[in-house]
Backbone bond lengths (Angstrom), bond angles and torsions (degrees), N, CA, C in turn:
res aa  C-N    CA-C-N  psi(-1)  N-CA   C-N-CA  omega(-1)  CA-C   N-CA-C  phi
1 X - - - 1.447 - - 1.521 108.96 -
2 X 1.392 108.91 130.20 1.595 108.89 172.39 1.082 130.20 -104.77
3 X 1.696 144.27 132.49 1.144 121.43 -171.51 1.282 102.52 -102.08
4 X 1.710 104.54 161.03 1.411 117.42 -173.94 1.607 96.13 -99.28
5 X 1.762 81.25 133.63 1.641 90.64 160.16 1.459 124.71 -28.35
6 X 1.254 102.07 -78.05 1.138 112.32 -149.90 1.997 109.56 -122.95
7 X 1.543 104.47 68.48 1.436 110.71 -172.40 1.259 123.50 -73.96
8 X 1.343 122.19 121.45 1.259 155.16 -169.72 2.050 101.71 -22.08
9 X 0.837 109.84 141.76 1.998 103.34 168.38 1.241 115.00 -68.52
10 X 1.163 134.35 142.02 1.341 155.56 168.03 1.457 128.58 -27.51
11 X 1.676 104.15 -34.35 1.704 131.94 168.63 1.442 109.72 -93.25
12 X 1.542 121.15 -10.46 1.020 91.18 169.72 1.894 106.36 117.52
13 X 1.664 97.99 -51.30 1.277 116.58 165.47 1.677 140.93 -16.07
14 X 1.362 134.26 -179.59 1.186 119.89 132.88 1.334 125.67 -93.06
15 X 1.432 124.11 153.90 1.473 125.41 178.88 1.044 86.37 -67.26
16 X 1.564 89.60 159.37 1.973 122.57 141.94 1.758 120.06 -23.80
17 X 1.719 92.95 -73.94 1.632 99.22 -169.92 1.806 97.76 -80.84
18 X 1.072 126.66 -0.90 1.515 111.40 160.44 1.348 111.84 -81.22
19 X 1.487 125.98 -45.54 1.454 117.35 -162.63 1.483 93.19 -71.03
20 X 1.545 124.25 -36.86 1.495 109.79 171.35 1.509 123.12 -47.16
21 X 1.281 113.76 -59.89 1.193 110.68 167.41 1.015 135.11 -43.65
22 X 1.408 134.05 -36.29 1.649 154.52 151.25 1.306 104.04 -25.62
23 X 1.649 112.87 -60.59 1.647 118.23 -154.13 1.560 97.21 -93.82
24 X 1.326 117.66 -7.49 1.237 113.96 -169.13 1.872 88.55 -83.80
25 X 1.145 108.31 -59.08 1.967 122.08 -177.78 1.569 98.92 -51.86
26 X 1.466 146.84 -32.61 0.944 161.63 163.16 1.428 105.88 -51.12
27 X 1.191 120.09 -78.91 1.366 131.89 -175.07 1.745 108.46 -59.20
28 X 1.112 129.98 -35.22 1.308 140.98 165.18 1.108 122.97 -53.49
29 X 1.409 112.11 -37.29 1.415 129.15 -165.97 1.644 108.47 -85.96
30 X 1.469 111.71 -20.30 1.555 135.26 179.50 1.401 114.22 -92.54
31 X 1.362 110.08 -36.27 1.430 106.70 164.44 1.384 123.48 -83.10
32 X 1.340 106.73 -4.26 1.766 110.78 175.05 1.389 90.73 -72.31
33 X 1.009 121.32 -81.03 1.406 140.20 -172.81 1.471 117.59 -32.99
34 X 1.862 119.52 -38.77 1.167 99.89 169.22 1.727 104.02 -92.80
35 X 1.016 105.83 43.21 1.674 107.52 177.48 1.455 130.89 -117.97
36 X 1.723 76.17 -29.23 2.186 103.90 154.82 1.702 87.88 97.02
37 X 1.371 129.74 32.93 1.562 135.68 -164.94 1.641 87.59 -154.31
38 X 1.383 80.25 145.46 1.403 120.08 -177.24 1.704 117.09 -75.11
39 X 1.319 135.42 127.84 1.011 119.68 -134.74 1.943 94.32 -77.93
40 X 1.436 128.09 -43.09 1.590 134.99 142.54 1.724 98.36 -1.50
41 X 1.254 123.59 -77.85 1.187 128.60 -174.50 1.641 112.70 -49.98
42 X 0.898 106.58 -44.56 1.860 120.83 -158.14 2.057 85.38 -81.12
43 X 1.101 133.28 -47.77 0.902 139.90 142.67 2.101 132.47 -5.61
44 X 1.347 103.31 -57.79 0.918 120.20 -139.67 1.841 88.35 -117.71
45 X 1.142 100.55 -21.95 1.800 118.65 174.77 1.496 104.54 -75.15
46 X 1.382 118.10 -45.46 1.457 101.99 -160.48 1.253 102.85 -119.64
47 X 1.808 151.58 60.07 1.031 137.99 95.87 1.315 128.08 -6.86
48 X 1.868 134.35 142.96 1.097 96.58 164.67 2.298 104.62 -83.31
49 X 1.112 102.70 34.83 1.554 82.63 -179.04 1.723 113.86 -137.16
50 X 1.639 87.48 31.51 1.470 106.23 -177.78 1.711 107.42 -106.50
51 X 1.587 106.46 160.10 1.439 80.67 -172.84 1.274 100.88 -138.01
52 X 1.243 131.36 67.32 1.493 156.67 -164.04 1.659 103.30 -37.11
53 X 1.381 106.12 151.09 1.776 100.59 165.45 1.351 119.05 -83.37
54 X 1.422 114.68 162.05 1.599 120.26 -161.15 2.082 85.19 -62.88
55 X 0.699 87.82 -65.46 1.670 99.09 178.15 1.683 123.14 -11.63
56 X 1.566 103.35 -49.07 1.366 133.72 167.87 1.453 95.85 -49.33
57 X 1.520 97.83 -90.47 1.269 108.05 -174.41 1.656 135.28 -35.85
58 X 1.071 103.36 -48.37 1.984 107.45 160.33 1.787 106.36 -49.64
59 X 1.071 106.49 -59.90 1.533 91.54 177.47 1.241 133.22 -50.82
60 X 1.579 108.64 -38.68 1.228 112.49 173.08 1.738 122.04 -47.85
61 X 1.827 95.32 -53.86 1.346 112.08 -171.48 1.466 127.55 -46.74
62 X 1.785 84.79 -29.58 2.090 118.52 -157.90 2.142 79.30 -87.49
63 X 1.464 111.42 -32.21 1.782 106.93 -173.95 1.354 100.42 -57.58
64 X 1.164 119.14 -27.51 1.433 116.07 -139.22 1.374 103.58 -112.71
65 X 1.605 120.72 -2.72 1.414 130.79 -161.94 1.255 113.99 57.16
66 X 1.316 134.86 37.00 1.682 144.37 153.08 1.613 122.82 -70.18
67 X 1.316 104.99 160.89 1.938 89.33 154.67 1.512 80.36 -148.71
68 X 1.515 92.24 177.60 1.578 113.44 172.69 1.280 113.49 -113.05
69 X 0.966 135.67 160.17 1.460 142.57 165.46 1.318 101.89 -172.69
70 X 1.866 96.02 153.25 1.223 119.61 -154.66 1.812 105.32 -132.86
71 X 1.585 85.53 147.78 1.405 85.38 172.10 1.597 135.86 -143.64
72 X 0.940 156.07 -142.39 1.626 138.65 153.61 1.567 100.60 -75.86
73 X 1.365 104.44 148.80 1.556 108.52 -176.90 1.807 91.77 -85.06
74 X 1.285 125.42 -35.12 1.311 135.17 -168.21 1.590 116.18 -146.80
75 X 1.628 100.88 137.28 1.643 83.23 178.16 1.411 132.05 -91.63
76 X 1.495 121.98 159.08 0.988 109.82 -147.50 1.916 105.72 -99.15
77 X 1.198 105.51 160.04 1.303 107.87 -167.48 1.787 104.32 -100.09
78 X 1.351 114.72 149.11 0.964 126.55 -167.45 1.471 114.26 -103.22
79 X 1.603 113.87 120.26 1.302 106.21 176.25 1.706 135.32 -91.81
């Protein structure tokens, strides 16, 4: 006998960690889109063991209403 992961609710319903998952694939699927990327792509970017192009990433940031900015990690000494 095998058990299932993930067995259905008692009513019939959706679970908890499914409807999460739903809104999570939902919500993903919206930030691809306001990101101008395909949701496969948007996907495939944020592993932590993926290593996306800088390119990716600005869009994402610009999806999300972010910016980046940069600065000296240390200051520099004068000779």
């Amino acid at each position: 006998m095998r058990l299932r992961s993930n067995p259905p609710s008692l009513d019939g319903g959706v679970k908890p960690t499914q409807e999460r998952d739903i809104c999570q694939a939902k919500a993903l699927a919206r930030d691809a889109r306001e990101a101008g990327l395909g949701r496969e792509s948007l996907y495939k970017a944020l592993p932590p063991a993926a290593n996306p192009e800088f390119a990716t990433i600005l869009k994402v940031v610009a999806a999300l209403g972010l910016q980046l900015h940069a600065s000296p990690a240390r200051a520099r000494v004068a000779r």
